[in-house]
KOLTIKE-743585 format. One record per residue (C-alpha): residue in three letters; x, y, z; residue number from 1. Coordinates in steps of 0.001 Angstrom, whole numbers, plus 500000, padded with zeros to 6 digits. Each point is the difference from the previous one (the first is absolute). Layout:
BEGIN
<ALA <X Y Z> NUM>,
...
//
This chain:
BEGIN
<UNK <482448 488257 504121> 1>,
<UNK <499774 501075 496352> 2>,
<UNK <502827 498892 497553> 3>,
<UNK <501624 503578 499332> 4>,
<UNK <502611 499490 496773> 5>,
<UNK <500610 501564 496718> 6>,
<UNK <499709 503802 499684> 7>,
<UNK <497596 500213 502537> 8>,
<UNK <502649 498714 502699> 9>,
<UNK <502511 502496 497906> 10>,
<UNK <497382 503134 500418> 11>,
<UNK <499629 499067 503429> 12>,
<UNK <503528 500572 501254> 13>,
<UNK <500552 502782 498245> 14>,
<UNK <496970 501613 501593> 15>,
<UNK <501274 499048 503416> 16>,
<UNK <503384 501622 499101> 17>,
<UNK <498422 503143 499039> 18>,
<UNK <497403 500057 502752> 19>,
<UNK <503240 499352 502654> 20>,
<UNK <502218 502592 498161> 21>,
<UNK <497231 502786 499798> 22>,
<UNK <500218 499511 503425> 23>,
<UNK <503173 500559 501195> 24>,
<UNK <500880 503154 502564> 25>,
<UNK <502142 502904 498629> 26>,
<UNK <502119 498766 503049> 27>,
<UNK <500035 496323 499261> 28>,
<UNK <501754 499648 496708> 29>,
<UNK <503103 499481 501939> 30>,
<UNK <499489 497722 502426> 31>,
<UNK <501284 496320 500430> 32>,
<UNK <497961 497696 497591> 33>,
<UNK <500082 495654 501091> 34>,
<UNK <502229 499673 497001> 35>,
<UNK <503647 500179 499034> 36>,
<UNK <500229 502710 502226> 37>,
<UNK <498602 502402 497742> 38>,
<UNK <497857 503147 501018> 39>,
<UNK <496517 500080 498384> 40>,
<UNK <501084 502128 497456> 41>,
<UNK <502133 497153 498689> 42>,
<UNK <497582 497503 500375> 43>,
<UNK <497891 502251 497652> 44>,
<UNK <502513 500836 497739> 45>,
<UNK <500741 496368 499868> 46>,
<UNK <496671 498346 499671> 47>,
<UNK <499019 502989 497189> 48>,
<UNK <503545 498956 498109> 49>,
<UNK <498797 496133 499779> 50>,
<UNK <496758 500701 499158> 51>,
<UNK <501191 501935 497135> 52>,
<UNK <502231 497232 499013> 53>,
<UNK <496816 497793 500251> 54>,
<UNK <498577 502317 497317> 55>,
<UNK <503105 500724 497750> 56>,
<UNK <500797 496263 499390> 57>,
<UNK <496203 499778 498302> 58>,
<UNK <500052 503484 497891> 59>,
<UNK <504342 500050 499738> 60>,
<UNK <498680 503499 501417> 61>,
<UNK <501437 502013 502727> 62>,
<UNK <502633 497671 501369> 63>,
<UNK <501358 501344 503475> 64>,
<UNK <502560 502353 500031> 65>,
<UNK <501495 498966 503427> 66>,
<UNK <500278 496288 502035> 67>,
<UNK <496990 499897 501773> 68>,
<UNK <502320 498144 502496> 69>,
<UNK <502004 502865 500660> 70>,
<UNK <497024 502041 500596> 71>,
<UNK <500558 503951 500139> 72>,
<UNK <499264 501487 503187> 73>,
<UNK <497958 503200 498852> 74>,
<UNK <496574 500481 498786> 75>,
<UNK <499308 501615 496289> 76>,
<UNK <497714 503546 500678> 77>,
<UNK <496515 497932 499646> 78>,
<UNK <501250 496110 501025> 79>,
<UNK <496079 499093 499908> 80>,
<UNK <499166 501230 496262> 81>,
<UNK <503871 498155 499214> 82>,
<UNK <498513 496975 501369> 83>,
<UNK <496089 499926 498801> 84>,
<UNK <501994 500511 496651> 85>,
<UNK <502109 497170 499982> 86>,
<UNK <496902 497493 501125> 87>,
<UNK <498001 501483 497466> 88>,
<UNK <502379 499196 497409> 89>,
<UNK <500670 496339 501547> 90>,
<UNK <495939 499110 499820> 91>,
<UNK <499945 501617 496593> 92>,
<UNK <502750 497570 498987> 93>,
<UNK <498204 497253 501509> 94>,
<UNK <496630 500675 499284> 95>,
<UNK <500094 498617 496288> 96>,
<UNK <501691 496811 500939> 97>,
<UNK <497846 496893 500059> 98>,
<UNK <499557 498629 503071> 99>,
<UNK <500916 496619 498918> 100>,
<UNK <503394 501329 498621> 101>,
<UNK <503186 497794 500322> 102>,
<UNK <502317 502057 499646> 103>,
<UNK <500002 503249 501421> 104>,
<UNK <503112 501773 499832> 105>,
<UNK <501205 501493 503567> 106>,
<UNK <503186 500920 501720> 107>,
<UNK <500626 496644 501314> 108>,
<UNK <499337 498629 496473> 109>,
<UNK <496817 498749 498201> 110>,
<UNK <497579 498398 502249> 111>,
<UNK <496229 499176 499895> 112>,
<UNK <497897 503311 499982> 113>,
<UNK <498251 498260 503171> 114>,
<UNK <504084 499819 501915> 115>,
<UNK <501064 503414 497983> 116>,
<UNK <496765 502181 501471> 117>,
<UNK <500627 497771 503425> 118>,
<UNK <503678 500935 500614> 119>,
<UNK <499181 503905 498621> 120>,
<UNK <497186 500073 502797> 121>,
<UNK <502311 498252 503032> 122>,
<UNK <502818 503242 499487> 123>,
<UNK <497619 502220 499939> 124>,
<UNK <497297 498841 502663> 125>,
<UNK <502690 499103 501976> 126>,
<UNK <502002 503271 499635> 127>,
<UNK <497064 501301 500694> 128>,
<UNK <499454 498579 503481> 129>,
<UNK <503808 500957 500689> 130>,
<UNK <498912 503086 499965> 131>,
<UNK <496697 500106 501367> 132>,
<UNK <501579 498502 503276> 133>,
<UNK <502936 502240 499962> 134>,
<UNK <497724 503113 499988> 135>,
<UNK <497605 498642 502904> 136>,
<UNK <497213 499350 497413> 137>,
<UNK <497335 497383 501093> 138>,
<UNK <499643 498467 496409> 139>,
<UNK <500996 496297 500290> 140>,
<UNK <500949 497866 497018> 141>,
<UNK <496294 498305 498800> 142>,
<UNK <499323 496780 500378> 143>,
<UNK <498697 499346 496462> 144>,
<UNK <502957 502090 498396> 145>,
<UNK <502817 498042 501892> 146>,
<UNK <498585 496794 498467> 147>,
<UNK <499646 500639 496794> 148>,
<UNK <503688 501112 500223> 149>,
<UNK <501241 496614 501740> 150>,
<UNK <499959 498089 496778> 151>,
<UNK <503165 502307 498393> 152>,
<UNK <501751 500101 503985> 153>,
<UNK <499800 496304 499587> 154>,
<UNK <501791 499945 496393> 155>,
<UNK <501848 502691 500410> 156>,
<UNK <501755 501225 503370> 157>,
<UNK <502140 497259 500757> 158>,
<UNK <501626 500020 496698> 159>,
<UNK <500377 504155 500241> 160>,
<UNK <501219 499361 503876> 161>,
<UNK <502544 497740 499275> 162>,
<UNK <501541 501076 496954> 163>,
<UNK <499436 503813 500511> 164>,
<UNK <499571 500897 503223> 165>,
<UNK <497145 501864 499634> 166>,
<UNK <498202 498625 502899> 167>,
<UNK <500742 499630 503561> 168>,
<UNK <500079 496445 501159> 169>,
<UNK <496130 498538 500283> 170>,
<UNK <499171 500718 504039> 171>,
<UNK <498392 496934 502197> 172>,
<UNK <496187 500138 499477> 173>,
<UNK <497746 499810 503476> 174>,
<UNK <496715 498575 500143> 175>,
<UNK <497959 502827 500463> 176>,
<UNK <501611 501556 497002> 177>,
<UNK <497224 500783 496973> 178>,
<UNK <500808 499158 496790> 179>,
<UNK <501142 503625 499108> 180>,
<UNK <502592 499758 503554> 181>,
<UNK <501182 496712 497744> 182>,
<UNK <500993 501600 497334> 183>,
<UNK <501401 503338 501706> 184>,
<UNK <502280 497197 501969> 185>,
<UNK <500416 497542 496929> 186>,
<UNK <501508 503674 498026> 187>,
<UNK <502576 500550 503330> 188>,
<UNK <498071 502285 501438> 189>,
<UNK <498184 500158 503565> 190>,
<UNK <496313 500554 500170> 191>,
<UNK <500250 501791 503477> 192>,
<UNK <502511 502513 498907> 193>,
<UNK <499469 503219 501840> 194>,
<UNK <502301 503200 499314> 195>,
<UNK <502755 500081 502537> 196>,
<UNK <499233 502895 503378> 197>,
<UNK <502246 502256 499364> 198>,
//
Protein backbone atom coordinates (compact mmCIF):
# COMPACT_ATOMS: atom_id res chain seq x y z
CA UNK A 1 0.00 0.00 0.00
CA UNK A 2 1.40 3.40 -0.99
CA UNK A 3 2.07 6.03 1.81
CA UNK A 4 -0.77 8.65 0.83
CA UNK A 5 0.03 12.10 3.06
CA UNK A 6 0.49 15.70 2.43
CA UNK A 7 -1.72 17.42 -0.18
CA UNK A 8 -2.05 14.50 -2.09
CA UNK A 9 -4.01 12.70 0.89
CA UNK A 10 -5.79 16.40 1.21
CA UNK A 11 -6.79 16.37 -2.77
CA UNK A 12 -7.86 12.99 -2.34
CA UNK A 13 -10.71 13.48 0.10
CA UNK A 14 -11.88 16.29 -1.27
CA UNK A 15 -12.30 14.50 -4.58
CA UNK A 16 -14.19 11.73 -2.86
CA UNK A 17 -16.48 14.40 -1.26
CA UNK A 18 -17.25 15.91 -4.49
CA UNK A 19 -17.49 12.68 -6.44
CA UNK A 20 -20.15 11.39 -3.41
CA UNK A 21 -21.99 14.81 -3.36
CA UNK A 22 -22.33 15.10 -7.27
CA UNK A 23 -24.00 12.12 -6.66
CA UNK A 24 -26.63 12.52 -4.48
CA UNK A 25 -30.59 12.00 -5.66
CA UNK A 26 -32.84 15.13 -5.85
CA UNK A 27 -34.77 12.86 -3.31
CA UNK A 28 -31.93 11.98 -1.02
CA UNK A 29 -30.77 15.23 0.44
CA UNK A 30 -33.05 14.54 3.27
CA UNK A 31 -32.61 11.40 4.38
CA UNK A 32 -31.05 10.00 7.69
CA UNK A 33 -27.16 10.31 7.44
CA UNK A 34 -24.91 7.65 10.26
CA UNK A 35 -24.16 10.84 12.09
CA UNK A 36 -25.59 13.07 14.79
CA UNK A 37 -28.73 12.41 13.36
CA UNK A 38 -28.38 14.76 10.69
CA UNK A 39 -29.96 14.41 7.09
CA UNK A 40 -27.37 14.51 4.26
CA UNK A 41 -27.93 17.90 3.68
CA UNK A 42 -26.39 18.61 7.07
CA UNK A 43 -23.72 16.38 6.75
CA UNK A 44 -22.86 18.49 3.61
CA UNK A 45 -23.44 21.64 4.96
CA UNK A 46 -21.32 20.54 7.80
CA UNK A 47 -18.36 18.91 6.22
CA UNK A 48 -18.31 22.11 3.48
CA UNK A 49 -18.36 24.57 6.82
CA UNK A 50 -15.06 22.73 8.29
CA UNK A 51 -13.43 22.52 5.28
CA UNK A 52 -13.74 26.14 4.90
CA UNK A 53 -12.48 26.65 8.33
CA UNK A 54 -9.54 24.36 7.22
CA UNK A 55 -8.89 27.03 4.56
CA UNK A 56 -9.70 30.35 6.45
CA UNK A 57 -7.28 29.62 9.38
CA UNK A 58 -4.28 29.54 6.48
CA UNK A 59 -5.47 32.75 4.27
CA UNK A 60 -7.55 34.59 7.62
CA UNK A 61 -9.99 34.35 4.46
CA UNK A 62 -13.55 33.44 4.44
CA UNK A 63 -14.08 32.31 8.00
CA UNK A 64 -17.58 30.46 8.36
CA UNK A 65 -20.45 32.35 8.89
CA UNK A 66 -22.40 29.62 10.84
CA UNK A 67 -21.19 26.50 13.45
CA UNK A 68 -20.58 23.87 11.23
CA UNK A 69 -21.88 21.88 14.30
CA UNK A 70 -25.16 23.24 14.10
CA UNK A 71 -25.35 22.49 10.53
CA UNK A 72 -28.34 24.20 8.51
CA UNK A 73 -30.71 21.88 7.13
CA UNK A 74 -31.18 23.39 3.50
CA UNK A 75 -29.11 23.34 0.47
CA UNK A 76 -27.80 26.84 -1.22
CA UNK A 77 -29.38 26.89 -5.19
CA UNK A 78 -26.05 25.05 -6.63
CA UNK A 79 -24.65 23.06 -3.19
CA UNK A 80 -22.02 21.32 -5.69
CA UNK A 81 -20.37 24.63 -7.26
CA UNK A 82 -20.66 25.96 -3.11
CA UNK A 83 -18.64 23.03 -2.34
CA UNK A 84 -15.97 22.56 -5.39
CA UNK A 85 -15.47 26.29 -4.28
CA UNK A 86 -14.64 25.93 -0.87
CA UNK A 87 -12.02 22.82 -1.69
CA UNK A 88 -10.61 24.80 -4.27
CA UNK A 89 -9.85 27.51 -2.01
CA UNK A 90 -8.60 24.97 0.85
CA UNK A 91 -5.86 23.25 -1.77
CA UNK A 92 -5.04 26.74 -2.96
CA UNK A 93 -4.25 27.60 0.67
CA UNK A 94 -2.34 24.55 1.03
CA UNK A 95 -0.70 24.18 -2.05
CA UNK A 96 2.22 26.75 -1.26
CA UNK A 97 2.97 25.28 2.09
CA UNK A 98 6.09 23.16 2.34
CA UNK A 99 5.54 19.87 2.97
CA UNK A 100 7.92 19.73 5.75
CA UNK A 101 6.09 22.68 7.52
CA UNK A 102 5.78 22.68 11.40
CA UNK A 103 3.43 24.67 11.91
CA UNK A 104 0.49 24.82 9.94
CA UNK A 105 -2.17 26.83 11.26
CA UNK A 106 -5.73 24.92 11.41
CA UNK A 107 -8.90 25.03 13.40
CA UNK A 108 -7.70 22.79 16.03
CA UNK A 109 -4.51 24.93 16.23
CA UNK A 110 -1.09 24.74 14.45
CA UNK A 111 -0.04 21.31 13.64
CA UNK A 112 2.47 19.67 11.21
CA UNK A 113 1.33 20.27 7.50
CA UNK A 114 1.63 16.27 7.34
CA UNK A 115 -1.36 16.10 10.72
CA UNK A 116 -3.06 19.58 9.35
CA UNK A 117 -3.69 18.05 5.52
CA UNK A 118 -4.41 14.51 7.53
CA UNK A 119 -7.22 15.74 9.84
CA UNK A 120 -8.65 18.19 6.72
CA UNK A 121 -8.82 14.85 4.58
CA UNK A 122 -10.49 12.45 7.59
CA UNK A 123 -13.79 15.25 7.76
CA UNK A 124 -14.03 15.33 4.51
CA UNK A 125 -13.36 11.64 3.22
CA UNK A 126 -15.21 10.62 5.96
CA UNK A 127 -18.20 13.00 5.47
CA UNK A 128 -17.97 11.87 2.40
CA UNK A 129 -18.66 8.19 2.99
CA UNK A 130 -21.59 9.41 5.40
CA UNK A 131 -23.08 10.30 2.62
CA UNK A 132 -22.24 7.99 0.03
CA UNK A 133 -23.84 5.22 2.32
CA UNK A 134 -26.79 7.26 3.22
CA UNK A 135 -27.71 7.70 -0.50
CA UNK A 136 -27.20 3.84 -1.41
CA UNK A 137 -23.94 4.70 -3.28
CA UNK A 138 -21.45 1.74 -3.69
CA UNK A 139 -18.28 3.97 -3.15
CA UNK A 140 -16.47 2.58 -0.06
CA UNK A 141 -13.89 4.54 1.90
CA UNK A 142 -10.23 3.48 0.01
CA UNK A 143 -7.96 1.59 1.50
CA UNK A 144 -4.92 3.79 0.76
CA UNK A 145 -6.92 7.08 1.70
CA UNK A 146 -8.07 5.74 5.20
CA UNK A 147 -4.38 5.18 6.03
CA UNK A 148 -2.86 7.99 5.23
CA UNK A 149 -5.58 9.62 7.42
CA UNK A 150 -4.91 7.23 10.57
CA UNK A 151 -1.85 9.12 11.61
CA UNK A 152 -4.09 12.58 12.58
CA UNK A 153 -7.23 9.94 14.04
CA UNK A 154 -4.45 8.69 16.17
CA UNK A 155 -3.33 12.34 17.46
CA UNK A 156 -6.28 13.78 17.24
CA UNK A 157 -9.83 12.12 17.98
CA UNK A 158 -9.50 11.16 21.39
CA UNK A 159 -8.51 14.52 22.52
CA UNK A 160 -11.60 16.16 20.23
CA UNK A 161 -13.93 13.12 21.74
CA UNK A 162 -13.30 13.73 25.10
CA UNK A 163 -13.12 17.28 25.52
CA UNK A 164 -15.66 18.21 22.72
CA UNK A 165 -17.81 15.73 21.95
CA UNK A 166 -17.41 15.75 18.55
CA UNK A 167 -17.19 12.11 18.11
CA UNK A 168 -19.27 9.26 19.06
CA UNK A 169 -17.58 6.86 21.38
CA UNK A 170 -14.82 4.60 19.28
CA UNK A 171 -17.10 1.22 18.35
CA UNK A 172 -15.46 -2.47 19.09
CA UNK A 173 -13.34 -3.38 16.00
CA UNK A 174 -13.99 -7.19 14.49
CA UNK A 175 -11.46 -9.10 12.82
CA UNK A 176 -12.57 -9.08 9.48
CA UNK A 177 -12.77 -5.35 9.66
CA UNK A 178 -10.23 -3.53 6.88
CA UNK A 179 -8.31 -0.90 7.91
CA UNK A 180 -10.81 1.75 6.51
CA UNK A 181 -13.91 -0.35 8.82
CA UNK A 182 -11.07 0.62 11.71
CA UNK A 183 -11.17 3.86 11.38
CA UNK A 184 -15.04 4.33 10.46
CA UNK A 185 -15.40 2.37 14.07
CA UNK A 186 -12.29 4.08 15.81
CA UNK A 187 -14.41 7.79 14.62
CA UNK A 188 -17.90 6.19 16.42
CA UNK A 189 -19.24 5.22 13.54
CA UNK A 190 -20.40 1.64 12.16
CA UNK A 191 -19.00 0.36 8.94
CA UNK A 192 -22.23 -1.71 8.16
CA UNK A 193 -24.57 1.16 8.51
CA UNK A 194 -27.46 0.75 6.16
CA UNK A 195 -30.37 3.48 5.94
CA UNK A 196 -33.21 2.41 8.14
CA UNK A 197 -36.61 0.50 5.87
CA UNK A 198 -38.89 2.78 6.19
Amino acid sequence: MNNVEGITLLTRAHAYLSEVVAAVPEEAWGFPAPCSHWTVRQVLNHARLDQQAYGAAITGVGRPGSDPFQPADLLDADAQAVLDKVLRDVADAYAPLPADAEEVATPLGPLPLRIAAAAGAMDAAVHAWDIAVATGQDVPLDEELAEGIWVAAERLVDHLRNSFGVFAPAREVTEDYSRADSLLAFLGRDPRWTPAVS
